[in-house]
N, C-alpha and C positions, 0 to 999 in steps of 0.2 A: 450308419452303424457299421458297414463293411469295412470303413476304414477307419475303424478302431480294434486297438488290439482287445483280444482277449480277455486278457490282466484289466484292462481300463473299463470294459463293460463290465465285467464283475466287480469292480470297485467301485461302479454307478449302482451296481443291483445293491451292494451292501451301505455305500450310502442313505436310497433309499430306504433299506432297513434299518438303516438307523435312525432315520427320522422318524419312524413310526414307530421305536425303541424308545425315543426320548416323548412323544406324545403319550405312549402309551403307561410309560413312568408317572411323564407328569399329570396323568391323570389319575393314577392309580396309587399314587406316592402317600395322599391323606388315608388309605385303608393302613398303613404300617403304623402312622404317626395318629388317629385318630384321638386318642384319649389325650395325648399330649397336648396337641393341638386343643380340645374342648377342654383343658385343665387352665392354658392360659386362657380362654376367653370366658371361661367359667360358663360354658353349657355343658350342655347334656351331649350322650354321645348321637341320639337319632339327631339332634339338629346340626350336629359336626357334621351329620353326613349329608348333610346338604352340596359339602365341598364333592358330594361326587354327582348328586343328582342335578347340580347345576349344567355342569360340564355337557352332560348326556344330554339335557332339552337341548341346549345351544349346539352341541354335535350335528342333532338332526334336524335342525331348521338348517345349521348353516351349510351341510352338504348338497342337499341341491341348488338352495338358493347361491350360493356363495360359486358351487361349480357352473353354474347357468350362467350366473352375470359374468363372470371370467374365461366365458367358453373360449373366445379366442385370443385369448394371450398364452403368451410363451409357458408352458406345465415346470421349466426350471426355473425361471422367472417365481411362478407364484410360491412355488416347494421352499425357495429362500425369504420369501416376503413373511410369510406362516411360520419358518423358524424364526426367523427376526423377533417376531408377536410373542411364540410360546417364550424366548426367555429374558423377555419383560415381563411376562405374566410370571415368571416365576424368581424374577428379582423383587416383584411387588410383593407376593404374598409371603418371602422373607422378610421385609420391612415392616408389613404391615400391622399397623397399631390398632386395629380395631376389625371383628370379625364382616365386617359389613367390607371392610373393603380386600379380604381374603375371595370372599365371593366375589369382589368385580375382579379378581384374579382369576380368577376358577372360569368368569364368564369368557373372558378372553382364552382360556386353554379350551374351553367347549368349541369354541367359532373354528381353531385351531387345528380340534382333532378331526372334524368334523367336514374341512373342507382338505386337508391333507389325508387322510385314508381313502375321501373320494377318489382325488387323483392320481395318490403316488399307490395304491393297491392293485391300478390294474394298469403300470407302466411294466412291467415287463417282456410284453411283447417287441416293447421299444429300443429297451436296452440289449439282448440279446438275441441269438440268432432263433428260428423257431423250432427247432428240437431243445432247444436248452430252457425253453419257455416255462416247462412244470415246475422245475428244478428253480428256477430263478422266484418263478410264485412262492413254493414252499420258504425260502430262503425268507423272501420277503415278511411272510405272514410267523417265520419263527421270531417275529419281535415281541407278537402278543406274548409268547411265554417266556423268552427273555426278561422282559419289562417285568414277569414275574418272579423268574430265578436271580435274575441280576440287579433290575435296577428298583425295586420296590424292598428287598431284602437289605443292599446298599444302602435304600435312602434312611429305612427305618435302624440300620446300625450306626450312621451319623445322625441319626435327630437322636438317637439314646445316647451318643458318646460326647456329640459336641449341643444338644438342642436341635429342633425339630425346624427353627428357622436355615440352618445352617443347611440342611438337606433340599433345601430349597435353592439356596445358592449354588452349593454343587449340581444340581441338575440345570441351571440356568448356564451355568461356565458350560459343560457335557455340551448345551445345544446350540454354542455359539459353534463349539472344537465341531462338529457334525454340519451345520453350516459352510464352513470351508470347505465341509467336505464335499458337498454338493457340488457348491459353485466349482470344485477343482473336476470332478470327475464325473460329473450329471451335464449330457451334450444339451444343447438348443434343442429344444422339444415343442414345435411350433403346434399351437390346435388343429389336428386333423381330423378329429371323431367331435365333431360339437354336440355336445350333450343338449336339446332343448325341452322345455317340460313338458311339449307332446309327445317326445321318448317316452319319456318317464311315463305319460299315461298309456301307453302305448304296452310298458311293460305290465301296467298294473289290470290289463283286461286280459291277462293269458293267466290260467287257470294255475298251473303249476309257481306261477312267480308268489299270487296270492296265500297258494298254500307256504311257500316259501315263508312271506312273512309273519304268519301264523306258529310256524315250528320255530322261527326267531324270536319272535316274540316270549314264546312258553319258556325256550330254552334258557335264554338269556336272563329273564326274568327268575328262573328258579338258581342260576349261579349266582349274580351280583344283587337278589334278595336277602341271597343268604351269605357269599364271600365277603362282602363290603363291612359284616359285621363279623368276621374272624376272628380278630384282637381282641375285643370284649368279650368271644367267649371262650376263647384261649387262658385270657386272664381270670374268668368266673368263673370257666368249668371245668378246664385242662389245669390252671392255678399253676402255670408256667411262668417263669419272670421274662425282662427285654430280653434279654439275651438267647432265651432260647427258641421266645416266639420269631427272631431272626433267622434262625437255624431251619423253624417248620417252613417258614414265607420261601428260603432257600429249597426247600427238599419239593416244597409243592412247586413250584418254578419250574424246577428241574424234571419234575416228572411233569410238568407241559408241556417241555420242546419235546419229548419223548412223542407226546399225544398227536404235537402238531404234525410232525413227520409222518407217525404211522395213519394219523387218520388223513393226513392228503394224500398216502398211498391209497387207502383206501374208499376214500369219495372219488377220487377219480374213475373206479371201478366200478363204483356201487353207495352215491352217497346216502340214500335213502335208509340202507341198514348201518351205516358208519355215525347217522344221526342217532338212530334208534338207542345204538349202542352207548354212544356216548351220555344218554339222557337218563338211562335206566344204572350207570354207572353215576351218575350224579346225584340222582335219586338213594343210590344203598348207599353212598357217603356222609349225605347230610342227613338220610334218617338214621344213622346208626354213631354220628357224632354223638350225641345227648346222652346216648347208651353208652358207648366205649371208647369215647373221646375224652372219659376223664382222665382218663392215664395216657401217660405219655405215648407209651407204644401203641394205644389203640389210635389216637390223634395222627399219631405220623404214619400209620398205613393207610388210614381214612382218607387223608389230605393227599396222599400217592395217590390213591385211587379216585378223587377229584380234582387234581393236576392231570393229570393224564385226559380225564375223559371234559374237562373244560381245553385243555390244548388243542384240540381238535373241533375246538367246536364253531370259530372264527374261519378256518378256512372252509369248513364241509358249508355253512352259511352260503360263503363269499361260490362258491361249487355249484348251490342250488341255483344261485341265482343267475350266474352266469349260464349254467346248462339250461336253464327254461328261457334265459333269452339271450340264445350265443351272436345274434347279432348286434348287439350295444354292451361292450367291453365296459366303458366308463361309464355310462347307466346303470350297468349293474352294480359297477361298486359306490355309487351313491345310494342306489335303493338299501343295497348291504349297508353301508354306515349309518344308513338315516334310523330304518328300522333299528339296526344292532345299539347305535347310541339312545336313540330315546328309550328301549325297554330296557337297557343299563341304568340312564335315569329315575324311569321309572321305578324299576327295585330297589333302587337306594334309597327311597323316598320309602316306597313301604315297608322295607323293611326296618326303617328309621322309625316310622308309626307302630311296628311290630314289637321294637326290640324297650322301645321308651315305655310300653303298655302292659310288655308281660316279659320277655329274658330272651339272652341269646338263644337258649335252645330250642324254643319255639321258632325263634328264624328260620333254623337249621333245618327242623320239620316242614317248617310252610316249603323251603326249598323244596325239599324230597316231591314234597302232595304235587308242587306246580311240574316238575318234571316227568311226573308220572303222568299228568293232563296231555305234554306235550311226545311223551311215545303214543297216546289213544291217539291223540289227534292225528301223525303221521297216518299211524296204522288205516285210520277211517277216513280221510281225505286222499291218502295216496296208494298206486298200487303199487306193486314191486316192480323196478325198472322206470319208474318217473322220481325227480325228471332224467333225462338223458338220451 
């Protein structure tokens, strides 16, 4: 790495964040197009969302298993092999004539995201020198809210303007152009930290990691219970047309890179209250959606104030885990992906049960209840100053 300029490692760190830009799109891309999508295959919109709950099971099987069996191969090697996948997975589910095989698209973006945020989340120790280390994380992890401001806002104004298959093809072209980009500017990254699953169990008998995946859990579960069904209640209860629910997807986005930045200023100091914060912020947003989310103005301050405090809630995670066990870098962000993706699946799944049984605004609410579960739970599992 010494003898690489400057310029060239920081356009390895944004590579890599681009890669976890275009996974995290394409994972996220059927929350813009959801109704569109269940118009052509003539379902409902909880079984639409299937297209995200799939994703998330196959995320977290295939982060450890997928990072275990590949321990010792080349980390740019595999970074390109996993672009390669996601955009055939997302040339298929353009094409795709029937919803059964939109899912074995979606399964292939799960295995995807699942063994690429493993690996490429906690390279930047690699690529830069180690003062520039925070700085390259943060950078890395502002994909998550990118993916929000840019590329899910993006996808759902080309599937409103050209059709919802077409948003599918642009993000496939997106991760070929990011591919190159790897291979031009991501060095030889040979296995030097091998991840083996007595790591992994290794992490999961330290007291703080456990609680870690517990606040993951809760957290996660009360955003993408209740995000994944936005649109529909956009559409039902804000009664906004495409164009402007483009506009709110963009505004929440944007006030997530906000979130990411300030809350990995702030986990690094102190992630325990930077969680708390963030969850109790998630909670007044989705319970006060139902209420004054029917107007425009109250929707788009609500959606700022759950952009922001979901921006931060992917790296203060990837923080905990790493501080409770700072000696397995790449362990941690498998346990991070594995936990983060399935309880992502998970709520998209029940909130798909939630929303087909009684309306979006009960989503909204089950959100609020579950994040208020997951501030008790810090508060009584953790003390102030763990982990760290």
């Amino acid at each position: 790495m010494s003898r690489r300029s400057p310029l060239v490692s920081w356009l390895a760190v944004t590579s890599v964040m681009l890669g976890i830009f275009s996974i995290g799109t394409s994972g996220n891309l059927p929350i813009g197009l959801l109704t569109s999508i269940g118009a052509t295959y003539h379902i409902s919109d909880g079984t639409a969302g299937l297209m995200m709950t799939v994703p998330g099971f196959l995320a977290a099987i295939s982060a450890p298993t997928l990072t275990v069996a590949t321990r010792t191969l080349d980390r740019r090697f595999m970074l390109a092999v996993l672009m390669i996948m996601l955009a055939g997975a997302n040339f298929l589910a353009a094409v795709a004539p029937a919803y059964w095989m939109m899912v074995i698209s979606r399964v292939v973006v799960g295995f995807v995201i699942g063994a690429f945020w493993s690996i490429g989340s906690g390279l930047s120790s690699r690529l830069v020198p180690a003062d520039q280390v925070p700085r390259a994380t943060s950078v890395i992890f502002s994909a998550v809210p990118l993916s929000s401001v840019l590329g899910v806002p993006a996808g759902t104004f080309i599937g409103d303007q050209l059709g919802w298959r077409a948003a599918f093809v642009a993000m496939g072209l997106l991760t070929i152009g990011i591919l190159a980009m790897l291979l031009a500017f991501v060095p030889a990254l040979p296995a030097v930290e091998v991840t083996k699953l007595n790591v992994l169990g290794d992490m999961l008998r330290d007291k703080m990691v456990r609680v870690g995946l517990v606040v993951t859990f809760l957290v996660v579960l009360a955003h993408f219970g209740a995000y994944t069904y936005v649109r529909p209640f956009l559409e039902d209860v804000t009664k906004v047309g495409p164009g402007l629910i483009t506009v709110l997807l963009f505004i929440y986005g944007l006030a997530g890179i906000v979130g990411n930045f300030v809350a990995g200023a702030m986990a690094a100091r102190n992630v325990r209250r930077t969680v708390i914060i963030a969850a109790c912020m998630i909670a007044v947003a989705t319970a006060l959606l139902p209420v004054i989310g029917k107007w425009d103005a109250g929707a788009i301050v609500l959606l700022i104030v759950w952009g922001v405090a979901y921006g931060g809630v992917p790296v203060c995670s990837q923080t905990w885990f790493r501080k409770s066990y700072p000696q397995g870098t790449e362990a941690a962000s498998v346990l991070f992906t594995a936990s983060f993706q399935a309880t992502f699946s998970v709520g998209a799944l029940l909130g798909g049960v939630v929303v087909d049984a009684s309306s979006p605004s009960i989503v909204m609410v089950c959100g609020a209840v579950t994040a208020v579960l997951m501030t008790l739970a810090v508060l009584t599992l953790s003390r102030p100053g763990q982990p760290g």
